[in-house]
Structure formats: structure tokens, C-alpha cells
N, C-alpha and C positions, 0 to 999 in steps of 0.2 A: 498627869502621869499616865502613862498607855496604859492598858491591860495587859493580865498574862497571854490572853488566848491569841490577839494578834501578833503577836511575836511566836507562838508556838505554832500557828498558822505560816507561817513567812517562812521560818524553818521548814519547815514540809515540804512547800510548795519550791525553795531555795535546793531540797536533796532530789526533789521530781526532776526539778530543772536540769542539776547537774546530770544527771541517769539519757537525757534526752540524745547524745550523740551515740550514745550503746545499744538504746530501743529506737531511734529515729533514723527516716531515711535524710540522706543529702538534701532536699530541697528545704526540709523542717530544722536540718541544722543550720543551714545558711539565713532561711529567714529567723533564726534563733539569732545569731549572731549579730543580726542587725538592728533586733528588736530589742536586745539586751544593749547595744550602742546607744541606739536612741535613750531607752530609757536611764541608762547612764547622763545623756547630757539633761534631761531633763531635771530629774536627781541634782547635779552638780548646778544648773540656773535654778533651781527652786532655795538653794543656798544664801543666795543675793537675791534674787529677786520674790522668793516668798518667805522668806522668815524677814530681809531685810526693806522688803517692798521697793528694790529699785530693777524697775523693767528694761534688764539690759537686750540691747541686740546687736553684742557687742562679744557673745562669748564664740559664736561660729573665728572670732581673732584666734582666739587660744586655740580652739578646734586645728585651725587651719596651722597654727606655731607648732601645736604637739606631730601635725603630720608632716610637716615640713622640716622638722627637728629630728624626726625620727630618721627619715629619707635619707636625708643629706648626712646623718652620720653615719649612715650604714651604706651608702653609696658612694662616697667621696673619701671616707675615713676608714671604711671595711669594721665597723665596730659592730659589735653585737647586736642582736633586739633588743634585749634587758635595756644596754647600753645607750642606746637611741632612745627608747622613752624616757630615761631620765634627763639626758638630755632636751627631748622636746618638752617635758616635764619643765625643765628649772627655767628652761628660754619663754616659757610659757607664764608663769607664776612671775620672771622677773619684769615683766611686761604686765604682768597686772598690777605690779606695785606699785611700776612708774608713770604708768598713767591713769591708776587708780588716786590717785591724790589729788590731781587736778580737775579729772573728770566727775568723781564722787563729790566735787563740792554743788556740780549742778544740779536740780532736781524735776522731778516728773518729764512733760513732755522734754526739755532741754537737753536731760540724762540722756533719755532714749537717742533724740537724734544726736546730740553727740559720740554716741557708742554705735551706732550705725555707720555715719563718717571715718569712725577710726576702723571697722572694718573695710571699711572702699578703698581708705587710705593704703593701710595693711597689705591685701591683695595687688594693690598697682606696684608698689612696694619690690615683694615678693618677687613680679611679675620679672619685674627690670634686674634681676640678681643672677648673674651667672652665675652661682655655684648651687642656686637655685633650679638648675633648669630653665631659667626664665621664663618665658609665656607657655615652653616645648611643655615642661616637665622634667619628671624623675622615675625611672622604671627601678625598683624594688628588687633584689634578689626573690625567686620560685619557692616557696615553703608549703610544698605539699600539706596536708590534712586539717578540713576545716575543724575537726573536734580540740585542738591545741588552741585555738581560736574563741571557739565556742567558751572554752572556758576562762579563758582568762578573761573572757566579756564578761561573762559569769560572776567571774572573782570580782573582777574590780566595781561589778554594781552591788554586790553584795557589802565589798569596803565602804562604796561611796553613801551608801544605805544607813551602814552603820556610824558613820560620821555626822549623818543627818540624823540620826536617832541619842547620838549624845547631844547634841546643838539642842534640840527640843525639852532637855532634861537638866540643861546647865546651865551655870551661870551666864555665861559668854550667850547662848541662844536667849535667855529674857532679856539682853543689853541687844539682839540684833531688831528682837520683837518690840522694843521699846521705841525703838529708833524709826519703826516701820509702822507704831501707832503715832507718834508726836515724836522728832525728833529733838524740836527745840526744848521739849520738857524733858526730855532723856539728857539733855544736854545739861539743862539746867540739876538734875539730880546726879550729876557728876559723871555720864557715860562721856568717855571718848569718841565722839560717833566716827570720827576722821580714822582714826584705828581701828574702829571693828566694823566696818563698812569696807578699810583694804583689805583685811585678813578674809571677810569673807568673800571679796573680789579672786584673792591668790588662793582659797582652797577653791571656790570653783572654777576656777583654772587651773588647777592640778588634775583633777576630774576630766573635766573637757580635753585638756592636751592628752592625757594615757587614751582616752578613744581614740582621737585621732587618730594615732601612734599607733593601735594594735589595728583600726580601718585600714589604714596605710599600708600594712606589709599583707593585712590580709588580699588586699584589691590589687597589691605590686605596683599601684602606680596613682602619682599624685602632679597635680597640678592646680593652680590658682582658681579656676573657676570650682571647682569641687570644694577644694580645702578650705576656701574663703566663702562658701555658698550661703547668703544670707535667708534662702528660705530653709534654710537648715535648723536657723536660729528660732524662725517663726515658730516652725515644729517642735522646739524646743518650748517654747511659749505656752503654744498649745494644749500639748500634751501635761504639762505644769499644771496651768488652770483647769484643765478639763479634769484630773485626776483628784486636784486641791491642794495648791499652793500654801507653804509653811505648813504641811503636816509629811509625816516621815512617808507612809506608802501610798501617799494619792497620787506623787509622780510616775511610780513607778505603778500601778495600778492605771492609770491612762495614758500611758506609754503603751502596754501591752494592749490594751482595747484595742488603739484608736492603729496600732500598727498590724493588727491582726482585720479592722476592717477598710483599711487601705490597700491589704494585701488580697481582700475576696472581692474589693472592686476593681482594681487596678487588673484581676486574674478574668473577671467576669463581665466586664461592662469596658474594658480596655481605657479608650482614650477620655471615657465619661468619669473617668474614676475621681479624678480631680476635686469635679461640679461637686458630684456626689458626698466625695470625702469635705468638701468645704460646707455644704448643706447639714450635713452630721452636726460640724463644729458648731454652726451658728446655733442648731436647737439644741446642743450640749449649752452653751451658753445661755441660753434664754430660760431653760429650763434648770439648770444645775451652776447659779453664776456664781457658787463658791466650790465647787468641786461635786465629786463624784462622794467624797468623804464624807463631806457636810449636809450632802443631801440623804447620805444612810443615817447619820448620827443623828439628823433631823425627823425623819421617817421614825427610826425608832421612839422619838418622845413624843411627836405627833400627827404619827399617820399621813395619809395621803392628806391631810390639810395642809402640812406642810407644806411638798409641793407646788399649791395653787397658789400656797402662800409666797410663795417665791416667783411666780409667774407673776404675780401682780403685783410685786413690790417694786417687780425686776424686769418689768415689761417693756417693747422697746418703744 
């Protein structure tokens, strides 16, 4: 069970956040916007792949449905924003149902590249769809003001937050955690694993599609190679693990990190940002290889031994 103080903390830092388009200039809201995306998809894979331990890279699909869903309803059919993300919402979530059945029965490396493939697939897909835009694209109606933006990024990782803060506290979250320690003995003490392995496929891709969805009209413009971008996924991965996969704010905790020193490299060191930014990862990994979470919660009982202790348990 969490404590009181980090959810009173999260709150805070949740009304700071919101205040940021009032007291910040443009460039701090625009990287706000993004940061909050990201840490949104992250959030939404930490769903399936850290409470449930299946390493998809497979959700940049849903990404790329919710913005393609959004586009195409609001460019072809003149329908609202609301309108369109529910849309790329349900197109989203009904594609993780229907291929979450088949594809959840595979496991470890299999899963992965199977969920890899159905992105490639996906995208070529797309690509070929004239109402799609095909290969061209899809230009967006103009929505002046990124603070409308800002926050409904805002919103919906605070929703998605708190989705992942009931899963940790309830029944259905110890059957995901069951399933992610020994599936077959979860099995055997009665869990449905084929059931709560799709649900937690389609809530995160309900997650994943509203980003897309709100990236989409904020950029005004979409197409296959973005929408469908599988290092989008990685990053999604990344920031997961690096933060602390299956716990509520380690995602979202290494989302912000790792996009605030992407963003002083990519500003400072230009084309080196990359190397740099991939060098970060590797000693976030070597040193922190269960999160950013685990390595505090561990510190606090035992010190920098801790640490050392992790480096050599976990050495490569």
C-alpha cells in the first residue's frame, strides 16, 4: 500500500504542473507538452508490460490508430476533437482485443517480436489507405494555443496515473502481478490470464491512442512514418524501466528525467545528443536495473551498500 506523503507530493507537483502555461514561456510549454506525452505512453506500457511483464513494442500500433483515427475523423468527416479521439480511442482498444488473443498466448522474446511485426505490418497498412492519406499524409485543421494542449496532456496523464494507482491497490492488479511472477501457477489458482492480459492490452491502448490523438492535431499533421515510429516505442520502454516498471510513479518520474536530459543534449551538444542520451541509458541500467524507485526505496534501508549491491549482482 503507498504512503500518504507521495500522493500528497504528486498532488503538488500535479497543481505546479498545471500553473506552467500561466508562468511559462512557449518554448517550456511546448517541451511540457511533449514530456507529458511521452510520459503518458510510458504510464500506459508500464500497464502491460510492468505489472503484467509482457515487453510489448507493439503499443507505438495504438499510438499511430489513435492519431490516425483522430485525423481522418476530423478531416474527412469535419467532426470535432472530442470526437476524433474517441474515435481513434475505440479503433484503438478494438485492435488490441483482436489481436491481443492471439498474440498474448506468446511469451517472452516471441511476444516481443511478434508485437514488433504487427507494428511494420500496421504502418504498411495504413500506408496503402486512401482515406488515409496514404504514404502523403493528413494536414489537421490550425488550433492556435499550445496551453489547451498543454493541458489536456496534463489531464489525461494524471487519468492515466491514476488508473495505474488503482491496478497496484486491487484485486485485478495482484491477478496482472501474479501472472508477471508465474503465470502458470496464477493459472493454476484460478486466474484467467487470457482475460486480464487483453484488458490490460485495451486500457493501454486507450492511453496510448488519446496521445496520439491530442500529438496529432497539436503537430496538424500526420503520417505513417511518425504515427507508426517504433523508436517511439523503445522510448517508451526506456523510460518505463528507467523510472521502475509495475510501480505507479516510476514511469512517470523517468519520463521526465530522461526527456528533460535529452532535451539539454539534443540543445547543447546537437547531433551528439543521441550517443549521449543512449550512454545515460546503458548506466541507468547497469546501475538502477529495477528503476529509479527501487534504487530509493532501497538506499533508504540500506544505504549506498545497496547500490554496490546492485552493481554486482547486476553487472554486465
Amino acid at each position: 500500500m503507498m504512503g500518504r506523503w507521495p500522493l500528497v507530493l504528486a498532488v503538488l507537483v500535479a497543481i505546479v504542473l498545471a500553473g506552467v502555461p500561466w508562468f511559462g514561456n512557449d518554448v517550456a510549454v511546448q517541451f511540457g507538452i511533449n514530456a507529458l506525452l511521452l510520459a503518458t505512453l510510458a504510464q500506459s506500457w508500464n500497464i502491460l508490460g510492468g505489472f503484467t511483464g509482457y515487453v510489448s513494442f507493439g503499443n507505438s500500433v495504438f499510438y499511430g490508430l489513435g492519431t490516425y483515427g483522430t485525423a481522418v475523423a476530423m478531416t474527412h468527416f469535419n467532426l470535432p476533437f472530442g470526437v476524433g479521439l474517441v474515435v481513434g480511442a475505440v479503433v484503438a482498444m478494438l485492435c488490441a482485443a483482436l489481436v491481443g488473443i492471439p498474440i498474448l498466448r506468446l511469451r517472452g522474446p516471441y511476444f516481443a517480436i511478434a508485437t514488433l511485426g504487427l507494428n511494420g505490418a500496421m504502418a504498411a497498412i495504413v500506408s496503402n489507405l486512401p482515406i488515409a492519406g496514404s504514404n502523403i499524409g493528413l494536414v489537421l485543421p490550425l488550433m492556435r494555443g499550445d496551453a489547451i494542449f498543454y493541458e489536456l496532456a496534463l489531464a489525461l496523464l494524471v487519468v492515466c496515473t491514476l488508473t495505474v494507482l488503482w491496478i497496484s491497490s486491487s484485486r485485478y492488479g495482484m491477478a496482472l502481478v501474479a501472472i508477471r511472477e508465474d503465470e502458470d501457477a496464477a493459472g493454476s489458482m484460478g486466474v484467467n490470464a487470457t482475460l486480464y492480459k487483453v484488458t490490460a492490452l485495451v486500457l493501454s491502448a486507450l492511453f496510448t491512442a488519446i496521445a496520439g490523438g491530442i500529438h496529432a492535431y497539436w503537430s496538424t499533421f500526420v503520417d505513417p512514418a511518425s504515427a507508426f515510429d517504433t523508436t517511439l516505442n523503445v522510448r517508451m520502454v526506456i523510460m518505463c524501466v528507467f523510472g521502475g516498471p509495475g510501480t505507479v510513479f516510476g514511469p512517470v518520474v523517468g519520463s521526465f528525467i530522461l526527456s528533460a536530459v535529452y532535451e539539454v543534449l539534443a540543445s547543447e551538444i546537437s547531433t551528439a545528443a543521441v550517443l549521449f542520451f543512449g550512454l545515460v541509458i546503458v548506466l541507468a541500467v547497469v546501475f538502477t536495473p529495477k528503476g529509479l524507485t527501487d534504487l530509493m526505496a532501497g538506499a533508504r534501508r540500506s544505504g549506498w551498500r545497496y547500490l554496490f549491491r546492485n552493481i554486482r549482482e547486476n553487472r554486465l
